[in-house]
NUDREN-561941 format. One record per residue (C-alpha): residue number from 1; residue in one letter; chain; x, y, z. Coordinates in nm, 4 decimals. Example, Ala and Ser with C-alpha at 12.3 -4.5 7.8 and 13.67 -1.06 7.14 Angstrom:
2
<seq:1; type:A; mol:A; px:1.2300; py:-0.4500; pz:0.7800> $
<seq:2; type:S; mol:A; px:1.3670; py:-0.1060; pz:0.7140> $
END
This chain:
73
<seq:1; type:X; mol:A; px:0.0000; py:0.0000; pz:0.0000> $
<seq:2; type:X; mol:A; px:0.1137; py:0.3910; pz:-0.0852> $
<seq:3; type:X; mol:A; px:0.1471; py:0.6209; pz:0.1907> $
<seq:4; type:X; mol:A; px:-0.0553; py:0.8338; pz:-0.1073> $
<seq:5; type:X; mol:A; px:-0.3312; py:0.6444; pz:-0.0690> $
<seq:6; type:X; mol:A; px:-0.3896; py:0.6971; pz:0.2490> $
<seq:7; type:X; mol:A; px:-0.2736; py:1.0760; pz:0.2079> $
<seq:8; type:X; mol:A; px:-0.6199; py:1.0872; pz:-0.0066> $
<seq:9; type:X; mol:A; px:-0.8080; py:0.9139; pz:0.2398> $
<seq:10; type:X; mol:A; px:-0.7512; py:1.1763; pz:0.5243> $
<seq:11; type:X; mol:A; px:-0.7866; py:1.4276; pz:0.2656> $
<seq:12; type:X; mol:A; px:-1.0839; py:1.3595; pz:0.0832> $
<seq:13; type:X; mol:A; px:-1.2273; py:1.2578; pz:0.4665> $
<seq:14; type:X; mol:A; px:-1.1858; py:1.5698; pz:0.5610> $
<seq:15; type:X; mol:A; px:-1.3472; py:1.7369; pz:0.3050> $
<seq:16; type:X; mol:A; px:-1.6621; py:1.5446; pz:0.3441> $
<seq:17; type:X; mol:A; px:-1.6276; py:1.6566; pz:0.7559> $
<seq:18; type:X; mol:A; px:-1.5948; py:2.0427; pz:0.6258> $
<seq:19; type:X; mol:A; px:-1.9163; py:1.9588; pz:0.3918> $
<seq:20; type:X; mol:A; px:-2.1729; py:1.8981; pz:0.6863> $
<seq:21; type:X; mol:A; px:-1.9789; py:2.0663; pz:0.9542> $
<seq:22; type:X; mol:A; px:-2.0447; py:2.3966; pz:0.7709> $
<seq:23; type:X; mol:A; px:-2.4087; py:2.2618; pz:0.7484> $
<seq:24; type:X; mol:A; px:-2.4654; py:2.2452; pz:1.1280> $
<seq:25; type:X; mol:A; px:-2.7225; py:2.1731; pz:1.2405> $
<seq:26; type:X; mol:A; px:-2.7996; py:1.9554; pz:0.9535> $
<seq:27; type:X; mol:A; px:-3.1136; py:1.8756; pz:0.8618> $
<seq:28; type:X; mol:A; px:-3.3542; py:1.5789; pz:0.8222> $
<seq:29; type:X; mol:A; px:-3.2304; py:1.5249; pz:0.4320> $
<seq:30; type:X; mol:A; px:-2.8430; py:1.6478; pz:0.5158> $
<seq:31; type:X; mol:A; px:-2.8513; py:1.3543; pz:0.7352> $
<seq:32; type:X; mol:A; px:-2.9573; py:1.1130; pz:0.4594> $
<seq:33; type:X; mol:A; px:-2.7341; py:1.2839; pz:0.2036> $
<seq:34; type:X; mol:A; px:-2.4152; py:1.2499; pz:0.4573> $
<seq:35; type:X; mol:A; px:-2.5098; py:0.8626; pz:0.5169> $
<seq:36; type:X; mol:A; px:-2.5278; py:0.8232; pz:0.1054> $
<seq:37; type:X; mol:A; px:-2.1978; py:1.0177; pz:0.0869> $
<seq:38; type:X; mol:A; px:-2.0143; py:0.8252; pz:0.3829> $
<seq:39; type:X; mol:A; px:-2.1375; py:0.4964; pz:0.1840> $
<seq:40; type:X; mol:A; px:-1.9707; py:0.6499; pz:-0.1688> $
<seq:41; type:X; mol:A; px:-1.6624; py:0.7500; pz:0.0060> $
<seq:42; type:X; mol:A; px:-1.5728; py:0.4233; pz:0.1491> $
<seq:43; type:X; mol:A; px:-1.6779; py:0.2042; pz:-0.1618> $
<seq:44; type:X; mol:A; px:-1.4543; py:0.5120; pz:-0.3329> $
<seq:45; type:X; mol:A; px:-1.1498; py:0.4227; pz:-0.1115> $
<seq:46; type:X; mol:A; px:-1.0819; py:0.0388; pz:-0.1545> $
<seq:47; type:X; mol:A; px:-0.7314; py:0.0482; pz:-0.1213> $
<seq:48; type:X; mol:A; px:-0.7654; py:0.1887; pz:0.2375> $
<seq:49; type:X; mol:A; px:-1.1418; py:0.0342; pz:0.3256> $
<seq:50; type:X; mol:A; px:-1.0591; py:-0.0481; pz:0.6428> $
<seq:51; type:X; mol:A; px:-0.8905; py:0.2821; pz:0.7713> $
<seq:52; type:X; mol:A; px:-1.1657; py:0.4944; pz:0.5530> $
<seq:53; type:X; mol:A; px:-1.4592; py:0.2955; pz:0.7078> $
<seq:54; type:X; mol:A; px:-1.2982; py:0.3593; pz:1.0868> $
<seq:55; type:X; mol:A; px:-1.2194; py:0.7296; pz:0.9540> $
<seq:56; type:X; mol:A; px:-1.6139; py:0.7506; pz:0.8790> $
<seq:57; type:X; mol:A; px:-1.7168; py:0.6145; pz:1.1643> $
<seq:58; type:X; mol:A; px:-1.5496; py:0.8733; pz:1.4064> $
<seq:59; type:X; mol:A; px:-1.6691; py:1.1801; pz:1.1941> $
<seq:60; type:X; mol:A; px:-2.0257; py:1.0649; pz:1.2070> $
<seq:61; type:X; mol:A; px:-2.0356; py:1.0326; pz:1.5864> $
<seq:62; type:X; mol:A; px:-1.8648; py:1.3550; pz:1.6052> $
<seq:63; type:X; mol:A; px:-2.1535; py:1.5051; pz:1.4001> $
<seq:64; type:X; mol:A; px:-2.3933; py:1.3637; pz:1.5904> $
<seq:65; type:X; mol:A; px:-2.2105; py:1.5212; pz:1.9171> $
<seq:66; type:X; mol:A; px:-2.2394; py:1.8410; pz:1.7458> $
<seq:67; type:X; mol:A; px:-2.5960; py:1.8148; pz:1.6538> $
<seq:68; type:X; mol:A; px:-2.7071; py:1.6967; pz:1.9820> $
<seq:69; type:X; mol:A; px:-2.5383; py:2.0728; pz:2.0786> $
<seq:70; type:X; mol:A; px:-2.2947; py:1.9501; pz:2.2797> $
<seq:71; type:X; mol:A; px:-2.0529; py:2.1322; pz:2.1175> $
<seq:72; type:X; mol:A; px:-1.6410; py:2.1051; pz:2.0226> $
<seq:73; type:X; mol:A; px:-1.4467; py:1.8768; pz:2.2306> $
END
């Protein structure tokens, strides 16, 4: 495996973080869009599944954190 790879994988994860953090508090369908989009972007990282699924995982509970208003930690 490239270290590039996984260069992309924090990258492009982090965009898709940016994309409903600057939504907050997301709404009814930005909560279906960002489970569609979570699904794309790990099927759209198969070289790194494992770490992009884990990667995922994290940034949807901390969106849910910050939705529940319970702010930055």
């Amino acid at each position: 495996m490239k270290i590039e790879e996984y260069y992309k994988t924090v990258t492009d994860a982090w965009r898709f973080f940016r994309k409903y953090l600057e939504q907050m508090p997301l709404s009814e369908e930005a909560w279906i869009n960002e489970v569609h989009d979570k699904i794309a972007f790990v099927e759209s990282h198969q070289k790194t599944g494992r770490f992009a699924l884990h990667i995922m995982t994290a940034m949807e509970d901390e969106l849910e954190h910050l939705s529940r208003g319970e702010g930055m930690t």
